[in-house]
C-alpha positions as CSV (number, residue, x, y, z in Angstrom):
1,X,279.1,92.2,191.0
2,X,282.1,91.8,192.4
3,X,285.8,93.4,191.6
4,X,289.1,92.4,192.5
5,X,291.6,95.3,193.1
6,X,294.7,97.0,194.4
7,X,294.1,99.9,196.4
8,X,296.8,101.6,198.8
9,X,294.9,103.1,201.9
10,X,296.0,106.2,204.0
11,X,297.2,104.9,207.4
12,X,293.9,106.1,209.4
13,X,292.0,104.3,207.3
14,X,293.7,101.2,207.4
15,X,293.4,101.3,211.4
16,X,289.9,101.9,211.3
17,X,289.4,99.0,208.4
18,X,291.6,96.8,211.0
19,X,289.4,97.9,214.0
20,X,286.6,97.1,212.5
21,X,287.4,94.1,211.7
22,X,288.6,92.8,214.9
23,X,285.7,93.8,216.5
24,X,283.2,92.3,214.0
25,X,285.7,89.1,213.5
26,X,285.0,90.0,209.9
27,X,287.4,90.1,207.1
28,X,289.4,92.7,205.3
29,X,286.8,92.9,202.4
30,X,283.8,93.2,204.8
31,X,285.2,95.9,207.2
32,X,286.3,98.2,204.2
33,X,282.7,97.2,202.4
34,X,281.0,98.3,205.5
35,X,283.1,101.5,205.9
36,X,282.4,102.8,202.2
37,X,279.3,101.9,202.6
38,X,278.5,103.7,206.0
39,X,280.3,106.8,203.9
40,X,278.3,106.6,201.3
41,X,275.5,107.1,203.4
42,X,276.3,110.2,205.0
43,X,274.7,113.0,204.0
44,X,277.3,115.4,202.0
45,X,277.7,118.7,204.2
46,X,275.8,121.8,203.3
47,X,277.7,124.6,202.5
48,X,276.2,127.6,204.5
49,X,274.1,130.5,202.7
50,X,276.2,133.3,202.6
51,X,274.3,137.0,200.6
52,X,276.5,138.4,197.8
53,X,276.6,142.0,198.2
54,X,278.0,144.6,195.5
55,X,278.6,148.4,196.3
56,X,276.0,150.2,194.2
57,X,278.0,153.5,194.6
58,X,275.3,155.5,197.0
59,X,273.7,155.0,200.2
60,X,270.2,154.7,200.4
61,X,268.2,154.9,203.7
62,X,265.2,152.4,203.2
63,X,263.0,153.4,206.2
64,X,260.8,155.2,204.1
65,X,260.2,153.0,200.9
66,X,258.7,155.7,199.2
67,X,261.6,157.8,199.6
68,X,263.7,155.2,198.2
69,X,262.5,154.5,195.3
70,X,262.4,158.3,194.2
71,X,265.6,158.6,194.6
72,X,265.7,155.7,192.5
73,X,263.4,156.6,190.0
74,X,265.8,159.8,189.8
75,X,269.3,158.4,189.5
76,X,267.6,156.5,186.4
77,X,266.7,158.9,184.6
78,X,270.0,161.1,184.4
């Protein structure tokens, strides 16, 4: 399928349309084909893993586990 339209291109992306195409000796339509194309391809970015955290309102040291979840067994209960 093919589609005629009017498109206004940011000034970088117009250079790098016209580099491509002198360097291919392709036309317009081509180059910008090949450029969507080639970003269309890339993979999107991944956004990094970052841990949520939320003040419970105590401090609880978890070197003994045991110990821990007493004290939260405890706080529960009142």
């Amino acid at each position: 399928m093919l589609a005629r339209t009017t498109v206004t291109l940011a000034d970088d992306v117009a250079a790098a349309v016209e580099q491509l195409r002198k360097a291919r000796g392709v036309g317009l339509s081509e180059a910008l084909n090949e450029l969507a194309r080639a970003g269309l391809r890339r993979a999107p970015a991944k956004r990094p893993f970052r841990q949520r955290t939320s003040s419970l309102g105590l401090s609880i040291d978890v070197t003994d586990v045991a110990d821990a979840l007493e004290l939260l067994d405890s706080s529960a209960t009142r």
